[in-house]
Each structure stands twice: as structure tokens, then as C-alpha cells.
KOLKOLMAR-784082 format. One record per residue (C-alpha): residue in one letter; x, y, z. Coordinates in steps of 0.02 Angstrom, whole numbers, padded with zeros to 5 digits, always signed. Each point is the difference from the previous one (the first is absolute). Layout:
aXYZ...
***
This chain:
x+01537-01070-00168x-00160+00097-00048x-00058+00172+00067x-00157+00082+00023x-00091+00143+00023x-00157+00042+00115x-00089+00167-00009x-00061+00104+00119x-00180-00072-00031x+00022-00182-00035x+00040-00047+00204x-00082-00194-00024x+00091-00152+00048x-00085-00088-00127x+00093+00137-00133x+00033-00106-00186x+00189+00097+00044x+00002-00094+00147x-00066-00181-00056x+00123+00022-00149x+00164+00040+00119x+00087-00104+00108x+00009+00063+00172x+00168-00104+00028x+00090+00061-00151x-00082+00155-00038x-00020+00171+00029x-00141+00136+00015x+00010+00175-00055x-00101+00150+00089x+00030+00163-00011x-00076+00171+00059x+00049+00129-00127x-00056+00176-00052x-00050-00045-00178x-00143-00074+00073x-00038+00103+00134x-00022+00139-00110x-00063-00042-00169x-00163+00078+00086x-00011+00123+00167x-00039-00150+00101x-00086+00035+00187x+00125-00041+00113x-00082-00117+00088x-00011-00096-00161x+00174+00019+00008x+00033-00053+00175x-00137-00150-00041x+00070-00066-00136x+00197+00008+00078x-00031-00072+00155x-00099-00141-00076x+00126-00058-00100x+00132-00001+00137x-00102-00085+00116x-00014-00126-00155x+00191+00012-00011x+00028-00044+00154x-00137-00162-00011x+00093-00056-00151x+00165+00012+00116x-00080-00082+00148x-00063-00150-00116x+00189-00024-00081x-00012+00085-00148x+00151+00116-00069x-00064+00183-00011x+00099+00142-00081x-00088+00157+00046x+00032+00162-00047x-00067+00153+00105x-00071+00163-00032x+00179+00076+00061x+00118-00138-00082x-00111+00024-00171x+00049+00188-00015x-00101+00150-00089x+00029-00053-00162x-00036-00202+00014x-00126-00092-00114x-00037-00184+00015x+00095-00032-00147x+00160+00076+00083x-00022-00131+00139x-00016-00150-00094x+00162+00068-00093x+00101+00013+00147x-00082-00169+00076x+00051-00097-00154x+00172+00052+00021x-00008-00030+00163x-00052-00184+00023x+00013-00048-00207x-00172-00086-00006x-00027-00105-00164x-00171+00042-00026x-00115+00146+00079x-00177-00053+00047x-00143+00136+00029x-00188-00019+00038x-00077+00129-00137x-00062+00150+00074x-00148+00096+00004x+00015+00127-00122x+00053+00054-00177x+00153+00100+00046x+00073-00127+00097x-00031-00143-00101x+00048+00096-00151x+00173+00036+00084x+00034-00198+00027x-00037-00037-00157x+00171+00078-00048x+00114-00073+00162x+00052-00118-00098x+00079+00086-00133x+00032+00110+00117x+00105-00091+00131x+00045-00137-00127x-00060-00124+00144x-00147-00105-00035x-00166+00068+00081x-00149-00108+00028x-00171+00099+00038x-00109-00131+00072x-00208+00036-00008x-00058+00074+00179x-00112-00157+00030x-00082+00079+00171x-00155+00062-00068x-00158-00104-00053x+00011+00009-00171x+00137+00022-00122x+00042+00128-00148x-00024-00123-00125x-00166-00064+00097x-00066+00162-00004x+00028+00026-00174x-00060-00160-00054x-00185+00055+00097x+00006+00163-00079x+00047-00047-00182x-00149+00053-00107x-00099+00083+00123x-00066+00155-00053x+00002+00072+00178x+00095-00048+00150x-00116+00020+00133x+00062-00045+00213x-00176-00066+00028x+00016-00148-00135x+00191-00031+00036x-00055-00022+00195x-00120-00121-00034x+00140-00092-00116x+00097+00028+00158x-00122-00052+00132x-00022-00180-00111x+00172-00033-00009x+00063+00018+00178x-00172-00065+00073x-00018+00149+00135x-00163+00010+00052x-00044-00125-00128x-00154-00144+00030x+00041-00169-00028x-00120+00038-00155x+00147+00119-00070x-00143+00125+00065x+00038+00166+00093x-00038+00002+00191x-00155+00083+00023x-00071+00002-00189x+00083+00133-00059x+00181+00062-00041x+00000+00181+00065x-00063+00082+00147x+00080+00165-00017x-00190+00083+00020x+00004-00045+00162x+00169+00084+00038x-00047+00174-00010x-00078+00058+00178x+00073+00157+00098x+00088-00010+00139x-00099+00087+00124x+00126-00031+00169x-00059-00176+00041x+00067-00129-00013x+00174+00050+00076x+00129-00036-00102x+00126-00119+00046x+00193+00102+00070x+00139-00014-00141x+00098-00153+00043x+00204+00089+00033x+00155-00090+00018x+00155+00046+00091x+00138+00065-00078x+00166-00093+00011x+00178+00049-00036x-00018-00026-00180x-00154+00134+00000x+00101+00138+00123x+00148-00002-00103x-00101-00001-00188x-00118+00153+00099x+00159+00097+00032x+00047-00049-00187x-00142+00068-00066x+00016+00165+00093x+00169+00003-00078x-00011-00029-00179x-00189+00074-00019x-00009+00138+00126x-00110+00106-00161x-00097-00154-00044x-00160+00021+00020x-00125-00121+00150x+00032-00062+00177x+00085-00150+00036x-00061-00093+00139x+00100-00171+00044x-00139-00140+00053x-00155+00053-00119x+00031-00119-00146x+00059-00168+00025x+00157-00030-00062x+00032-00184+00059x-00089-00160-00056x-00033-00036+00168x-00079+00201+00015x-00081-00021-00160x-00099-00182+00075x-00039+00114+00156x-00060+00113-00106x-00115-00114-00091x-00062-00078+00186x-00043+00173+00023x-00086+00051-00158x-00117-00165-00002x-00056+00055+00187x-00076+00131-00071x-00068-00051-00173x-00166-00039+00049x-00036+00192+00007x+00116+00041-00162x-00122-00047-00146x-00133+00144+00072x+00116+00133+00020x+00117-00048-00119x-00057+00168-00116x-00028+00104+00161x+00121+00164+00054x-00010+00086+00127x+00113+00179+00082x+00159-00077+00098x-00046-00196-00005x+00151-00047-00132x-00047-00188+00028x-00186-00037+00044x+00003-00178-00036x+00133-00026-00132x+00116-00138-00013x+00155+00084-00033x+00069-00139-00098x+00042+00054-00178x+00189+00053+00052x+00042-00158+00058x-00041-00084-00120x+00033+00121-00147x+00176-00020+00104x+00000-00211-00007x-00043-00012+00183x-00160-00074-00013x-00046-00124-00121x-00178+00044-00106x-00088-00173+00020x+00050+00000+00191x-00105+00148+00015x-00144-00047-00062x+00024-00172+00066x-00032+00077+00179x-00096+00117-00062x-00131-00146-00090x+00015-00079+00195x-00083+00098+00088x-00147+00003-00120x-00006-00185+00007x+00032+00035+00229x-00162+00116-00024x+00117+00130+00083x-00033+00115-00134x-00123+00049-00147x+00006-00049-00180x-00007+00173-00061x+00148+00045+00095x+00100-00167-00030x-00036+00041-00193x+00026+00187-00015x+00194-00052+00076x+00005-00152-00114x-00033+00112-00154x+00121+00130+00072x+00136-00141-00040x-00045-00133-00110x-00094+00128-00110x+00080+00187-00025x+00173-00059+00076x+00018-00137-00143x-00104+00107-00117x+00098+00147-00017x+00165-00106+00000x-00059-00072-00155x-00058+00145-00081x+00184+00109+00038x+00095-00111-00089x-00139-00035-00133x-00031+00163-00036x+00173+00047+00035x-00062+00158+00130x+00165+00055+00037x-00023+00102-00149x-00085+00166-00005x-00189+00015-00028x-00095+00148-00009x-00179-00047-00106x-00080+00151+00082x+00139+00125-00018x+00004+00054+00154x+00159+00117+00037x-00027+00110+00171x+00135-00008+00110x-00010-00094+00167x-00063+00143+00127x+00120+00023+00149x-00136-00075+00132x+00051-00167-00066x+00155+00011+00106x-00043+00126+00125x-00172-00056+00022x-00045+00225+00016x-00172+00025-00069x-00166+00033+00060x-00073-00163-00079x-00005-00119+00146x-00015-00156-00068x+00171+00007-00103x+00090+00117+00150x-00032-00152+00073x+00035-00147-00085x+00183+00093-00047x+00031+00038+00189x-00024-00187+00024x+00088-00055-00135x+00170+00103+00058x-00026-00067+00171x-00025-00176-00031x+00046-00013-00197x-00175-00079+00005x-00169+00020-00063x-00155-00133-00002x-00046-00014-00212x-00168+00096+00003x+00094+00154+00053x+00130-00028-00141x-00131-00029-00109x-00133+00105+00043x+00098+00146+00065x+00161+00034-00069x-00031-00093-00149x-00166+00054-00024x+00043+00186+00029x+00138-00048-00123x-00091-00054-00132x-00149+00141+00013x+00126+00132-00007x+00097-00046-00155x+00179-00028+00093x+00131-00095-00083x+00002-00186+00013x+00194-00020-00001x+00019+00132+00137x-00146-00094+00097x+00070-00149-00036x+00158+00041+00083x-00090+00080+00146x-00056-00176+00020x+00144-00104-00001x+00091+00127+00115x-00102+00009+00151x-00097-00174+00029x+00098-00132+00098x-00061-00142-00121x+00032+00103-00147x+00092-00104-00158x-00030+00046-00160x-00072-00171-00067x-00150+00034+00144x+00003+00187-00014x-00001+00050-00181x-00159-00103-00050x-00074+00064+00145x+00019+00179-00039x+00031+00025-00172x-00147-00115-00021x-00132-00023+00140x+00007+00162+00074x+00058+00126-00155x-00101-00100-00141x+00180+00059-00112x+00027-00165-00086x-00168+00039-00120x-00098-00144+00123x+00079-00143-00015x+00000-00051+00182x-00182+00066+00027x-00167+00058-00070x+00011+00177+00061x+00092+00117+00078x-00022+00004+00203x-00069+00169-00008x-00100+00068+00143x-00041+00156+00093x-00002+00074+00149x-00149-00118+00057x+00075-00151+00007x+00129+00046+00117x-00148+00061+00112x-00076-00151-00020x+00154-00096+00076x+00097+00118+00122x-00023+00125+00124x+00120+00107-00108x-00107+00132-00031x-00094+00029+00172x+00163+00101+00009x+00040+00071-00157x+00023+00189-00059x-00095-00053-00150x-00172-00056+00006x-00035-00165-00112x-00200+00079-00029x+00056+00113-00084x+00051+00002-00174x+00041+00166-00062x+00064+00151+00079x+00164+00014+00108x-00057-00111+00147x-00057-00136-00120x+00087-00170+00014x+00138-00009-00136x-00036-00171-00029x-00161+00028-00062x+00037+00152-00129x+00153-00111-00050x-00128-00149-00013x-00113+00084-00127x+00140+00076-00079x+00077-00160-00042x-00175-00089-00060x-00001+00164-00128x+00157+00028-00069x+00008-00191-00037x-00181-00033-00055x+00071-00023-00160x+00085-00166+00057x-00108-00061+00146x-00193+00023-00065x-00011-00142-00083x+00070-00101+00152x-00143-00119+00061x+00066+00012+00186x-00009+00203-00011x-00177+00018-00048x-00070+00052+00156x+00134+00135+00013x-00041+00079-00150x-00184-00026+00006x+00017+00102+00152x+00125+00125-00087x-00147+00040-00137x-00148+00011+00140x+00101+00196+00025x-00024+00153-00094x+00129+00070-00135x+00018+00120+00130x+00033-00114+00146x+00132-00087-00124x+00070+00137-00042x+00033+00078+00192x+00056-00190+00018x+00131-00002-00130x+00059+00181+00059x+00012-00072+00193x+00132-00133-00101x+00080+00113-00061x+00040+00121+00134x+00053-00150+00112x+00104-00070-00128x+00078+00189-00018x+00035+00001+00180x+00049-00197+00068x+00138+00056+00108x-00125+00145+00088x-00119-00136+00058
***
């Protein structure tokens, strides 16, 4: 007999685990323990995601004959780790051979490595084969680049799969990216679609209770029925989010005061969770395209979404091996308070936070562009950012997250993942909300206490780093426009920085 072991985010029937075991002879592992709930203050509706996911898939696995050992958050105890179960499960059913699908990150992997030694029971870590391209694929199509850049490895990754691909190995419409299109406000119309629910079973009451239990001080609401957390919810859930698509790619950068969803998919945590397979996706989402039931420039933008940063920054975490600290700019403020209790005056964050603890979500420009932006113009500390991040989103894991931040949105891994640093003031966000109709701060203004802190921290950033970032092709127009003012409009500039920066917590 063999045994194996399914995490909390690899809930596919298709699982290598599961094509390796024999469902007659075999048994499955699961287990719900506090090691992994904790490792980071996780929202608690990531929590309550996550859980009742895998004991729907549990109880699928049970349904369809299979052998399931699972261990609960109760029966685990405060002190359990993974490695504690697997020791008690070995003695327990005396498996000859232990068979895991490799996780997604460092510390995980890093742990298996040592089972067996460990457990003195033979481990086998099979390759997680349910993404587009593999670890050794993407190496192979990075070896001697100079730069990795997402826009090249897309178009590697549009030719391979053949999604929206011409029968002349051509992209559909003449041109790979159509992400200038995707950047209108959101102005009220159209309507955006309601956020498909799903009714809460006995498995959800019981977990909801569970959670009020064990993390009565955690931080975020739970709310059974807003994620899917069956594959049958998660297909619903992709019904739903192709209904809508048509209006995605034009408002896909768009944010606007209370409207959490617009026209989002909501897809990322099922499949970061194994619900939903990557190539389905698109698959349905290339469809309609072909139906004429919705645009190429919003068929693409979702396309990209997947095929492009999802596979991208996969690659690049274990490439670049991200689960290690980088700080290039050497930035070291603490994270202000208002990134958990979402109090300051600055609307746009306020509310992006107050979102984020109701729904542990967030759409990516306001990751980006907000709390990452604000992050990165006011010199706060990557790791402590990067934390903030993998807490609080419900499709937060670090392979996905730490590229993402310590990369895209904090420009702390010295630019490997892009040209330049996603730096932006207060404009922008006017640009693409109705944030700050209803601000304290006013996003004219530059200097003075009403001024918009994004824009003193903006041209604070741009001159504290000029050093690093002048010769940067891609920044040119920013510092063109930087040397248009006066030494003594620089100057009350640098001293708005630096008063903000003094004061982060006061804002």
C-alpha cells in the first residue's frame, strides 16, 4: 500500500498524487492544521475558503471510492505541523512509499526534501503538472536571456497553446496585446453583473462556527457562499464570469467607491486552489471571441491575466528563488496601521483595505496601483508588505504573490521582473476612480497639508532615487518633467516627502 498527501490548494482530480495512487489499495492524507494556518495572519475567510474546500474535496474523493484519512482543525491540535501527521499516518496504516505532488513554495518544498530521512519511509515528490508550462520549460526559454520580460514569454505562450492563434500561427486581430484599450473609467454604466453566491451546506455551518472558534482575533469577515469551494461552484462560477466578460477588458483597470467587483471574474482562487483548470479557462474564454459574444480586447486582457503573468511569475519565483528577501531600494518604513484598519483620510487605500477585510479581495490595479503603489512611493518595507499580501487576499500563495509584490509592484528585486518601478501619483488614481471626489485630501494639490500624499510621495520617490532611475529609458518623461521645476519647487517637493514620510501613520 502507498499513501498520499493532498494540500489545501492542490483540490484537482487530475492531481499526479492521485494518478500515481491506487484508489482500491490506497490511501489519501488531508489535514487542517495550525502550522499552516498561521505561518502568516491569514484573513479568515481565507481560512474558512481554503478548509471547506478541501473537505468538500474530501468528501468527493469518499463519494468516488477512494480511502481518505483526514485530520481536522480540532483532531490536529495547537501544536500540529504536516510533518506530525504524516508521522502518525505512517504508523497508522504502514504505507511502503509516501507520494506528494510538490508544492508551491520554498518552505514547503524545502521541508519534503528531508521526509525521507526524516520518517525513514520513502517519499516521492511528483512535478505539479497543472499549469501550462513546466519549471524546467521555463528555464529552458529563459536560459541566456538578458531580461525576462511577461510580454515576450506570452507570446511564447500564446504560440504554444494556440489561443487566439490564426491558422497562420498569427495573433487574432494583428496584434498580441490590447491592454491600451483596457483602461476606460467606469462612469456607472454599464451595470455590473450581481456576484454569483452559493448556499452554504452543513460542511460550511459547521467550518463557520469553527472559524469563530479557533480565530475569534483573526482579522476579516467570513462569509460562507462568496468563493466557490466545489468544482461544481467553481464551473458555476466560470458560467458566470464569461456572462460578463464582454464588458471586463474596458473596465478591467477601472475602481470605483463601494463596487468591489465591477466586472471581474473572480477566478484566481479557484484555480490558485486546483478547482479550475488554466487551459479550461481560456478555452471558454477564446469561445466566445470566436461566438462574437464578446470583444478581442477583453477576451485578451483575461487571456494574458492567465497564460501570461499567472505562468510568468511562477517561473520567475522559483527561478529567481523570491522566497528570499529583496530589498534593492532599501526601503525600511514600517507598514502603517491603515493597512489593517483601513483609518486614514486617503480614500483610495481606506478603501481598498475596507474591501479587502470584508471580502479578502481586491481587483489587481488597486493592489498595484494603490497599496502597492503607496507602498513603494513611501519607502515601506518589502518583507512587511509582502506579508500584508499573502495575509489578506483569498488567492494569495506565495509562488503568485511574492513576484507580484516584491517585484511588480515594489520594484525590490533591482528590476528583474520589469523596466521600472510602478510609480505614480495621486493623478492616476483620479484618472481611474471616483476615489477622490470624496477625499479629505485634494489630488490638485501637491504641497501643503491638504495636498494628495500620493503626489508629494510621488516626487519624493523620483528624487531620492534619481540616482538609480535617470538613466531608465521608460522614466524619461518623469524626469523631464521633474527638471521643467525650479530648485525651489524641488526643494518644497522633497521637504513635502519628507514630512509625509515623518508622519505615515498621521495620514
Amino acid at each position: 500500500m502507498e499513501m498520499g498527501l493532498i494540500l489545501g490548494d492542490q483540490l484537482t482530480r487530475t492531481l499526479p498524487t492521485l494518478r500515481r495512487l491506487n484508489r482500491r489499495r490506497d490511501v489519501i492524507v488531508m489535514a487542517e492544521v495550525q502550522e499552516e494556518t498561521h505561518y502568516v495572519p491569514h484573513h479568515r475567510q481565507k481560512i474558512f475558503t481554503v478548509l471547506s474546500a478541501m473537505r468538500h474535496f474530501a468528501e468527493a474523493l469518499r463519494d468516488a471510492g477512494w480511502q481518505v484519512h483526514y485530520v481536522t482543525l480540532d483532531q490536529a491540535g495547537a501544536a500540529s505541523s504536516l510533518f506530525s501527521v504524516i508521522q502518525e499516518a505512517l504508523i497508522q496504516f504502514q504505507p511502503r512509499r509516501l507520494i506528494v505532488t510538490e508544492p508551491g513554495e520554498y518552505r514547503l518544498l524545502a521541508d519534503m526534501a528531508l521526509w525521507s530521512e526524516r520518517l525513514e519511509c520513502p517519499v516521492d515528490i511528483l512535478e505539479d503538472r497543472r499549469f501550462l508550462v513546466s519549471l524546467d520549460e521555463f528555464a529552458d526559454w529563459a536560459d541566456g536571456k538578458k531580461q525576462l520580460r511577461m510580454e515576450y514569454f506570452y507570446r511564447w505562450m500564446r504560440q504554444r497553446t494556440g489561443l487566439l492563434m490564426t491558422e497562420e500561427n498569427q495573433p487574432e486581430g494583428g496584434q498580441w496585446n490590447f491592454d491600451a484599450d483596457n483602461r476606460q473609467r467606469w462612469k456607472g454604466e454599464p451595470t455590473p453583473p450581481e456576484p454569483l453566491t452559493f448556499e452554504a451546506d452543513s460542511i460550511d455551518r459547521n467550518l463557520s462556527a469553527l472559524i469563530e472558534q479557533h480565530f475569534s482575533d483573526g482579522w476579516g469577515d467570513v462569509r460562507p457562499g462568496i468563493w466557490p469551494v466545489t468544482r461544481d461552484q467553481a464551473l458555476a462560477a466560470l458560467r458566470h464570469a464569461m456572462s460578463h466578460l464582454h464588458a471586463f477588458g474596458d473596465y478591467q483597470d477601472a475602481m470605483a467607491k463601494d463596487e468591489p467587483w465591477l466586472f471581474h471574474t473572480r477566478l484566481s482562487a479557484a484555480l490558485n486552489m486546483g478547482l479550475l483548470d488554466p487551459r479550461e479557462v481560456c478555452e471558454h474564454a477564446a469561445d466566445l471571441y470566436y461566438r462574437n459574444q464578446a470583444p478581442l480586447n477583453a477576451v485578451e486582457g483575461f487571456i494574458r491575466q492567465v497564460i501570461g503573468w499567472r505562468e510568468f511569475v511562477r517561473g520567475l519565483y522559483w527561478l529567481y528563488r523570491m522566497h528570499e528577501p529583496n530589498n534593492s531600494l532599501n526601503h525600511q518604513s514600517p507598514l502603517p496601521h491603515y493597512y489593517w484598519d483601513a483609518e486614514t483620510r486617503m480614500k483610495c487605500v481606506s478603501q481598498a483595505v475596507a474591501q479587502t477585510r470584508q471580502w479578502a479581495y481586491a481587483h489587481h490595479i488597486q493592489r498595484l496601483m494603490v497599496t502597492g503603489n503607496f507602498a513603494l512611493i513611501a519607502g515601506l518595507d518589502p518583507e512587511a508588505v509582502s506579508q500584508w499580501y499573502l495575509s489578506v487576499y483569498i488567492d494569495a500563495y506565495q509562488w503568485v504573490e511574492r513576484p507580484n509584490t516584491i517585484g511588480m509592484a515594489l520594484h525590490a528585486d533591482g528590476g528583474r521582473m520589469t523596466t521600472k518601478p510602478y510609480a505614480a501619483s495621486g493623478q492616476y488614481i483620479h484618472r481611474m476612480s471616483n476615489y477622490c471626489q470624496q477625499c479629505w485630501y485634494d489630488v490638485k494639490q501637491t504641497t501643503g497639508p491638504k495636498a494628495c500624499p500620493f503626489n508629494g510621495l510621488y516626487w519624493h520617490f523620483l528624487i531620492r532615487h534619481q540616482e538609480r532611475f535617470r538613466s531608465n529609458g521608460r522614466m524619461g518623461l518623469m524626469y523631464r518633467n521633474l527638471d521643467k521645476k525650479s530648485d525651489a519647487e524641488r526643494e518644497a517637493l522633497w521637504q513635502q516627502g519628507e514630512q509625509l514620510i515623518a508622519r505615515l501613520s498621521e495620514l
